[in-house]
N, C-alpha and C positions, 0 to 999 in steps of 0.2 A: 777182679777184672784186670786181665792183662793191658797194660801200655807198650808201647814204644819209648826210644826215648824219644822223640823227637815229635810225639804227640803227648809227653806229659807238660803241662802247666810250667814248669821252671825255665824249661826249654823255648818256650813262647814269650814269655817274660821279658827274654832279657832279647830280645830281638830286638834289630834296630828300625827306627820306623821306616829305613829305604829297602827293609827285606822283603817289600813287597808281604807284611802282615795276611792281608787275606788271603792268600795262594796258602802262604803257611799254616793255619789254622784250618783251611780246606781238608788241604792232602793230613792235618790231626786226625781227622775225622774219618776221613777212610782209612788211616790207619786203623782207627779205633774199630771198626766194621770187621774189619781184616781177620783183628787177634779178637773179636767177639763175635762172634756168628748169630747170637741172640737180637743183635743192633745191626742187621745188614738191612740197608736199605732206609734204614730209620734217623742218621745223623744228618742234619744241614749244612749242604755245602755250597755256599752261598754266601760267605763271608767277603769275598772279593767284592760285593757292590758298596759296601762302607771304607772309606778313607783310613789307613794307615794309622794317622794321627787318634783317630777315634775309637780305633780300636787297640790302639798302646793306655790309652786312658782308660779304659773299661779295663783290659788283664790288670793294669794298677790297681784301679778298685776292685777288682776282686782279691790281690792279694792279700789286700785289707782285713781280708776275715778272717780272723781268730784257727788258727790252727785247732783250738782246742775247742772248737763249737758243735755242738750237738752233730751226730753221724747223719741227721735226718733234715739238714738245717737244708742243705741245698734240693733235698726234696720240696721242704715247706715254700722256698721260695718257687721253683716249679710250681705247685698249688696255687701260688698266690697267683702269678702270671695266669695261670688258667679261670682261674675266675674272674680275674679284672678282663681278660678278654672278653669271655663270655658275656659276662656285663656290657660292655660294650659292643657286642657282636645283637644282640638281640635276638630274634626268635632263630638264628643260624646256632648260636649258643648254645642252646637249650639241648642242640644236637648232637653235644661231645663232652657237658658237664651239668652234674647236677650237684646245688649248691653242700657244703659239706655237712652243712646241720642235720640235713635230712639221712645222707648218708650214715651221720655217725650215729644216729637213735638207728637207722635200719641193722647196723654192725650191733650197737647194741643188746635189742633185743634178740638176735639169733646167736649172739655169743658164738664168733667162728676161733673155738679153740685151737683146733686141731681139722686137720682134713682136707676134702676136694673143695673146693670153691670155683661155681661158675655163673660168669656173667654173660648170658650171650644176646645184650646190645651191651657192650661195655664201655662206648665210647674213649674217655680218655682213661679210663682207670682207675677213675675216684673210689670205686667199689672194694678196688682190689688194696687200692692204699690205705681204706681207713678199717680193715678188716686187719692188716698186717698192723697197722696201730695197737688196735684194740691187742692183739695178740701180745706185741710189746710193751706196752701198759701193765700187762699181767705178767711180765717178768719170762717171756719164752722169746726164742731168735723166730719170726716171721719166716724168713728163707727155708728151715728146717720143719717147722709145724703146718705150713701151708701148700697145696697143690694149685694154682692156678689155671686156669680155662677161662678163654674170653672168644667170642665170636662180634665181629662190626662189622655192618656192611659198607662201610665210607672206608678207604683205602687212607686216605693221610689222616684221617681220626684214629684208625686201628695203631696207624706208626705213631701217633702224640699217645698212645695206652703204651706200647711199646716203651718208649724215651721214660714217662713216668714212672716205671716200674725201673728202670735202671738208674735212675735217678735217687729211688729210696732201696734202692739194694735187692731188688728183687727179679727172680724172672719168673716166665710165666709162656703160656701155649697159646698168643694170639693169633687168631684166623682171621682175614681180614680181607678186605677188598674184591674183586674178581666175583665170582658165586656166592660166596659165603652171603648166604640171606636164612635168620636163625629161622622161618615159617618151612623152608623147601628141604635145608640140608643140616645134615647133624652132623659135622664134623669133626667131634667128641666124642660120639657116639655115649649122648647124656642119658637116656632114657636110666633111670634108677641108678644112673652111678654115682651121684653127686651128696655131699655132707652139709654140704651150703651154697643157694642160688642169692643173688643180689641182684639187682636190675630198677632201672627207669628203662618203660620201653616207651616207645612214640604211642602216644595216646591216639585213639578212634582212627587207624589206618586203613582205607579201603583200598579196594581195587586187587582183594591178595587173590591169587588163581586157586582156588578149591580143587580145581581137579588133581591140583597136582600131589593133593594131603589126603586123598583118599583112602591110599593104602597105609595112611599113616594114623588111625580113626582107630579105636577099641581100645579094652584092657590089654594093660603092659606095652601101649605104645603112645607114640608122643603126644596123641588127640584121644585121651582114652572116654571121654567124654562127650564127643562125636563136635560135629562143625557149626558154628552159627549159622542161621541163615543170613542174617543180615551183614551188611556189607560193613563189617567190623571188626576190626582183629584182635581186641582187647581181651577174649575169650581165647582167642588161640596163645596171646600171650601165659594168661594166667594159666594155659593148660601145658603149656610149654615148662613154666616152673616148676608144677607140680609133678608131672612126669619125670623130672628130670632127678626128682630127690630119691636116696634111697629110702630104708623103711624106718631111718631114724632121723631124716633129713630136716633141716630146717630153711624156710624161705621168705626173705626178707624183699618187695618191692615195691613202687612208687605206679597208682593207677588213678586214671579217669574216675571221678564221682558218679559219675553215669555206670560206670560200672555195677557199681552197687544196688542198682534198683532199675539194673535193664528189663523190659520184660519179652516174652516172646519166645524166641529158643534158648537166650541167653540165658533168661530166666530158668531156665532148663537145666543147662549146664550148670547153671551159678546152683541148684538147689542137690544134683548129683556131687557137688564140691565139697556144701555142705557137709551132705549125708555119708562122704567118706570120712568124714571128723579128722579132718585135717585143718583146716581153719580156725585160728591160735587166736589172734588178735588185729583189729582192727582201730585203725586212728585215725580220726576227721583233722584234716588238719587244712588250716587258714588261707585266706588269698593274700599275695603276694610276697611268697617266700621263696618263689624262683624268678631268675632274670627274666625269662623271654614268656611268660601267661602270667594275668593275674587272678586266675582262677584256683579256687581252693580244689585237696586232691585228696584222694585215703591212697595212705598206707597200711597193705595188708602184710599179714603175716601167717604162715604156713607151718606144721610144725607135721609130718606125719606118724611122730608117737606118741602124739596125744591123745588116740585112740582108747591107748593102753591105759593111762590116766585118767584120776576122779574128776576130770574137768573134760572130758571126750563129747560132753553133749551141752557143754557148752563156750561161747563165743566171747573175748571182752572185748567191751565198746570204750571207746578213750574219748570223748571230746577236748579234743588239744588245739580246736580253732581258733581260742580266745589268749593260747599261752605263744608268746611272740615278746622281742627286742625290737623296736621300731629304729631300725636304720637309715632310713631316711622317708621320706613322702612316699616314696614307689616301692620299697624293699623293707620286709621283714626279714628275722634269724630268730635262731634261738641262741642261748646262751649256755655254758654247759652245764652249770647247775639244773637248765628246765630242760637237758636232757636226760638228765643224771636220774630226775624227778619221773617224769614218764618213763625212763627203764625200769628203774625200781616200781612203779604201781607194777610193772605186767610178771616181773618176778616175786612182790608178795601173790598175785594170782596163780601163779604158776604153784605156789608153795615154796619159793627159792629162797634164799637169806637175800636181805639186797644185798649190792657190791657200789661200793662210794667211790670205786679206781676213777672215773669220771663222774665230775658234778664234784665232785669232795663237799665241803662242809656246808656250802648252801643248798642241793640236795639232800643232804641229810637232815640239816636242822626245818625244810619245808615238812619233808615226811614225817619223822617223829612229830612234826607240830599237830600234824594230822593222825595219825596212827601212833604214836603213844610208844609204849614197847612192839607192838606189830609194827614199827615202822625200821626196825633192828631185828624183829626175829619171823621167820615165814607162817602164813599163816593161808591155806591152801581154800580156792575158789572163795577171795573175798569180794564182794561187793563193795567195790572202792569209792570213794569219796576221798577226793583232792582237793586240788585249786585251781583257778583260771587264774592266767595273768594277763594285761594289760598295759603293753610296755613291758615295763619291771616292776608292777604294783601287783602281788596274787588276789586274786579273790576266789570265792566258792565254784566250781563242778561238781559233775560228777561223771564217773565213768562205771559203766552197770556191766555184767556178767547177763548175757543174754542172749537172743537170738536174734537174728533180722539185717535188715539192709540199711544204707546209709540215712533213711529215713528213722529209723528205729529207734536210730543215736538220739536222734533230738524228741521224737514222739512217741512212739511204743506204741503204735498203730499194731491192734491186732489183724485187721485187712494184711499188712504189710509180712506181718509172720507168716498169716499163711498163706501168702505167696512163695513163700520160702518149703511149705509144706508141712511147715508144726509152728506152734504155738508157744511162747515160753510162758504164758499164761497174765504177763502183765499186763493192769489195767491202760485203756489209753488216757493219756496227758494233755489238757489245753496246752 
């Protein structure tokens, strides 16, 4: 990233506090836009309503920071501001980040080594920063291994995705504000182009205009599935993902419980998803582990060549609603070792080796506690048995290889399978 002088850090620095500071760090900023074309329209120039004074003591405090501190350091602090907003913003929050835990088991298990990646509600970025993580963590430059694509329909949410990718060294194709609504227009023109999707999209949206998606309904296009009836868009979402992947695609997102055991046309859909044996893994996961609902959510997971593999006809179930960090009265997390724990279950399923790059030693010594040497070496469609935790105490789960909806996970209703259209044949459970 090019500077100026005169919108680099040293130059601001030593400014006198009568240099009229906020004008100064203003015209930084569109400098900065100027010799970057990536960040036009994205820097705040706004610095003029705080005092001279207070802003000579902020460039001193930031001098303070260690020349030799992590490349990623002024990213994390970004992160952090966005979450403690979000926290504070409440259900407006919820609109521009989703907390990082969940994110980083979504990164996780789709493992975005290499490739396109897109997010299209992407709000501030979160998707796109801890996919560039994980990338880093494995010893590869993020900027070079990654393609980014984001579509937001909020115009200053789309510029806070923008700033955070420039902040951890990355750019990327945000669409943002104006039209850009991911149901109407495909600005990317995603349909099977994509290596890796990631998303939280706004749960049970109504009121979407159907007419407008009609030409947009069958195989090879973005509704191949065809439209709910009901006045829901959760289905268009999750048809949105999967269209969007190519034939080796992997897709990682955050969805309504209700999804899971809609019935009606959704049911419909939900059972044509199935039966493409795309549908990887599935994880129940807790109430309140996001700022603004305290309602429990699955994450699903997409995988479209797992067709080709010994596990194509069937589905793993996680129950992860009991494994949580109590952060305070209102707020759970996880911690990394119990994400490290749940990566690793869906890669002994997968048949993978685990990988301890995240979680390190307290995932490892939980797994092997449990799986013995299969908890080091892969061992393909196992019927997992874990742990629950509570707080930071584990106790016993189990997470089953099977069929069904978010009912399934807890009961094994055969009614409930075959709603789904098969049967995985087990008994049901008091």
């Amino acid at each position: 990233m090019f500077l100026a002088p005169e919108a680099r850090f040293d130059y601001l620095l030593t400014l006198p506090e009568a240099a009229n500071i906020g004008a100064k760090v203003n015209a930084a900023m569109r400098e900065i836009e100027k010799a970057n074309p990536q960040l036009a329209g994205v820097l705040p120039k706004t610095y003029n309503l705080f005092t001279g004074t207070l802003l000579k003591e902020l460039l001193k405090k930031v001098s303070e920071i260690p020349a030799t501190v992590d490349f990623d350091a002024f990213g994390r602090i970004y992160e952090y501001f966005l979450g403690e907003f979000a926290r504070t913003e409440g259900q407006k929050g919820g609109e521009f980040y989703t907390p990082a835990s969940i994110v980083k088991l979504l990164t996780e298990v789709i493992e975005p080594f290499h490739g396109r990646i897109l997010d299209p509600a992407c709000g501030s970025g979160g998707m796109f920063v801890q996919s560039a993580r994980f990338v880093a963590e494995h010893q590869k430059n993020p900027a070079a291994e990654l393609a980014i694509c984001g579509v937001e329909k909020t115009d200053e949410t789309g510029r806070l995705c923008r700033l955070n990718l420039a902040v951890h060294g990355l750019e990327g194709d945000i669409r943002h504000g104006g039209d850009n609504n991911s149901y109407y227009l495909d600005p990317h023109n995603a349909t099977g182009q994509f290596d890796f999707v990631l998303a939280n999209p706004p749960f049970n949206v109504n009121a979407v205009d159907k007419e407008r998606l009609k030409d947009m309904v069958g195989a090879g296009r973005r509704y191949p599935f065809g439209l709910p009836r009901t006045d829901n868009a959760n289905y268009l979402w999750i048809q949105l993902f999967y269209s969007s992947l190519n034939a080796t695609g992997r897709a990682g997102f955050v969805m309504a419980n209700s999804a899971s055991d809609a019935r009606s046309s959704e049911q419909d859909i939900r059972q044509k998803l199935i039966e493409s044996r795309a549908v990887d893994v599935m994880v129940a996961v807790g109430p309140n582990m996001f700022y603004t609902v305290t309602l429990p959510c699955t994450l699903w997971f997409l995988d479209k060549s797992k067709a080709k593999t010994e596990r194509a006809d069937t589905v793993l179930f996680i129950d992860a609603r009991h494994i949580y960090m109590q952060v305070d009265r209102a707020h759970r997390d996880w911690t990394p070792g119990q994400i490290g724990f749940i990566a690793n279950l869906v890669r002994l399923y997968r048949g993978e080796a685990p990988d301890f790059t995240f979680g390190g030693e307290e995932a490892e010594v939980k797994l092997k506690g449990i799986f013995g040497k299969r908890g080091s070496t892969p061992k393909s469609r196992t019927v997992v048995k874990g742990l629950r935790t509570s707080g930071l105490a584990w106790r016993p789960f189990v997470a089953s290889s099977g069929c069904g909806t978010a009912r399934c996970i807890r009961t094994h209703q055969p009614s409930r399978h075959r709603a789904l259209g098969r049967s995985c044949g087990r008994p049901a459970r008091a």
